[in-house]
N, C-alpha and C positions, 0 to 999 in steps of 0.2 A: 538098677541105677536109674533106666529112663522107662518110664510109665506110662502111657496115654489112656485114656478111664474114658469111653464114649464123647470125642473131640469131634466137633463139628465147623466148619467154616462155610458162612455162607457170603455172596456179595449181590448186590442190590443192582438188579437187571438193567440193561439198555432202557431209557425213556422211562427208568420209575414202573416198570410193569413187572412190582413183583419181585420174585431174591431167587438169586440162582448157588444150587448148594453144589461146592466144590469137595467137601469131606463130610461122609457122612458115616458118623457113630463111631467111630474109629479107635479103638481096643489095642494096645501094643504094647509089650515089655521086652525090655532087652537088660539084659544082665551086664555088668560090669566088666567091662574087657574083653567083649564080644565084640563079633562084628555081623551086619545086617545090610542088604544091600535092598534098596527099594524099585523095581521096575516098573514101566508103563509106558508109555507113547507120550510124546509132548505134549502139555496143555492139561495134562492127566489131573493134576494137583500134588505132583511130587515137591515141588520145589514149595509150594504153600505150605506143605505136611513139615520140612525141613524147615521153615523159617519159626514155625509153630513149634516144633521141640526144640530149636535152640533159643528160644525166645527173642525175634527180629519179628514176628507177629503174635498177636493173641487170638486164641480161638472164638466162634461165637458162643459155645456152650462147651462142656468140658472141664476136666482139669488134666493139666499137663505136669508130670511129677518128675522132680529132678535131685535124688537122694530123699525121698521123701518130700519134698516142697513144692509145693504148688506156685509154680512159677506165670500162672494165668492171674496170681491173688499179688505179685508185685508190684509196685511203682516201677515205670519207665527208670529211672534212676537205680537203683534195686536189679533191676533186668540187666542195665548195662554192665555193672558190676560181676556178676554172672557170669554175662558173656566171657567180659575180658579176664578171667580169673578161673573159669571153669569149662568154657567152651571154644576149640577153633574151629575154623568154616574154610574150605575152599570152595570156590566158586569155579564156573564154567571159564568164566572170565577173570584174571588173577589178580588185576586192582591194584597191580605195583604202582608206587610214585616213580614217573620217570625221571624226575630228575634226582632220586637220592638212590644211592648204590647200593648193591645186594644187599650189604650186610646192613646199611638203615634199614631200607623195609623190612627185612628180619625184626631189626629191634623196634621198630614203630609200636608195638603193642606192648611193649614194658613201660611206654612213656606215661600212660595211663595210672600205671600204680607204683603209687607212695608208702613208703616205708617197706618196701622187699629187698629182694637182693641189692647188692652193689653195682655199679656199672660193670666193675669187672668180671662179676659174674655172669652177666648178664651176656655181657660181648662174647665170656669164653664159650657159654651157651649156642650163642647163635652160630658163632664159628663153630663148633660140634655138629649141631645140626647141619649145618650147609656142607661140612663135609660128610654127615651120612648119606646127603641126598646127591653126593656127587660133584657139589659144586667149590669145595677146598679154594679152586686156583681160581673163581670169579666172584671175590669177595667187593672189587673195587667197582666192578663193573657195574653200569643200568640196564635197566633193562631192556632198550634199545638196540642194546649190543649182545646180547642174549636170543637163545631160538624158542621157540613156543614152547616146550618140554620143557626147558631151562625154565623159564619164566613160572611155568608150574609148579616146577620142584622148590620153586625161592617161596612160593607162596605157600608152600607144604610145609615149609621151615616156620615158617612166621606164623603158620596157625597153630605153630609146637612150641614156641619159643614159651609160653606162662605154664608151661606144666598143665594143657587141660585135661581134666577127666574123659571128655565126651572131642572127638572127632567128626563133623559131620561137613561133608560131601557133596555137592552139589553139579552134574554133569562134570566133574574133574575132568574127563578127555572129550569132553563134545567137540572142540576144539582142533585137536591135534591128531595127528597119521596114525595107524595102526601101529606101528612100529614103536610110537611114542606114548601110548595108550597104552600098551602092553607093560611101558615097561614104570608109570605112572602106577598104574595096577598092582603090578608087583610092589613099589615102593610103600603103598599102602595098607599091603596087607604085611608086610615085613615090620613098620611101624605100631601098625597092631600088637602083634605076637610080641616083638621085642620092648617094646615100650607098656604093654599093659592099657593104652587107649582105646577105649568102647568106639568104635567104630561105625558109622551108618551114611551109606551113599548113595545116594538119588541117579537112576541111572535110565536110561533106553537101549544101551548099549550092552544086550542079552551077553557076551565075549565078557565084559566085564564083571556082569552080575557072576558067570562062572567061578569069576577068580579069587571071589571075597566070602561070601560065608553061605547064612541064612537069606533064602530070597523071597521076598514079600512083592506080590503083585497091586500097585493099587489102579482098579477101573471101577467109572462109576460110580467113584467117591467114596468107592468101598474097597479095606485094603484086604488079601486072603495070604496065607501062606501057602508056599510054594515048595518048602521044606530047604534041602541045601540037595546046590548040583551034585 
């Protein structure tokens, strides 16, 4: 389902002296309703590699394959589309609007697209979701009123709400306590299995990598497998 074919990113050094390669040649396929977790140390090029197969950037060379499509050969418009339709992202940071309540941010990403479900379907949706993730009785609530975990888990919901194919992951607990990470973890890999979403999440946090699949190391711009824990 997700391809990468010798993917390179480079960016153009301090003072013009030169490009500094952050990915280099990078080779990857993940099958449909897998899950992959990517580790390395901060600054590594994990989160670059991740913006790169969801398409929020484009490689220097490369092609990135998403069911077959080369999603490097898109228009910006074309990519968005994409995104909102076939891919959610959580981030380290969870990007609620504080001032619209659980269950808005949930729906904030069906706003985008015209002629699909009905509102009602959509709401009955998010409410599903929000109650797999825990959160049933804080539908009214902001985020503000919410604890870091909480706040995660709304944004787990919301990157579920369009039916994506592709789930991708971004330091989900860099954030949050052991106790909240763990259990972050779990919900993720439960989402997996139970929902059929191809799975991939950018991690440092070795505890986590354990608890989700296939571990892929990337240093050096160079990524290796690791096999699974």
């Amino acid at each position: 389902m997700v391809e990468l074919i010798d993917v390179t990113k480079t960016y153009g050094a301090p003072g013009g002296a030169g490009t500094v390669g952050v990915l280099k040649g990078i080779t990857l396929k993940v099958e449909s309703g897998r899950s992959m977790v990517i580790v390395g140390p901060s600054g590594c090029g994990k989160s670059t590699l991740l913006n790169i197969i969801g398409g929020l950037d484009r490689p220097t060379s490369g092609r990135v394959l998403l069911d077959g499509g080369n999603l490097a050969d898109r228009s910006d418009d074309e990519l968005a589309r994409i995104r909102n339709r076939h891919i959610g992202f959580v981030f380290q940071l969870h990007h609620l609007l504080p001032q619209c309540t659980v269950l808005e941010n949930v729906l904030i990403p069906t706003l985008a697209e015209r002629g699909g479900r009905s509102p009602r379907e959509t709401h009955a949706r998010a409410k599903d979701l929000l109650a797999r993730v825990g959160l049933a009785d804080r539908l009214s609530y902001r985020p503000g009123e919410l604890s870091g975990g909480q706040r995660q888990r709304v944004a787990v919901a919301r990157a579920l709400i369009n039916r994506p194919q592709l789930l991708l992951a971004d330091e989900p607990t860099g954030s949050l306590d052991e106790g909240t990470s763990r259990s972050i973890a779990e919900l993720l890999v439960e989402l997996n299995k139970d929902q059929g979403v191809t799975l991939i999440v950018a991690t440092h946090a070795r505890e986590l990598a354990g608890r989700i699949g296939q571990v892929m190391e990337l240093s050096g711009g160079v990524l290796s497998d690791r096999g699974r824990p």
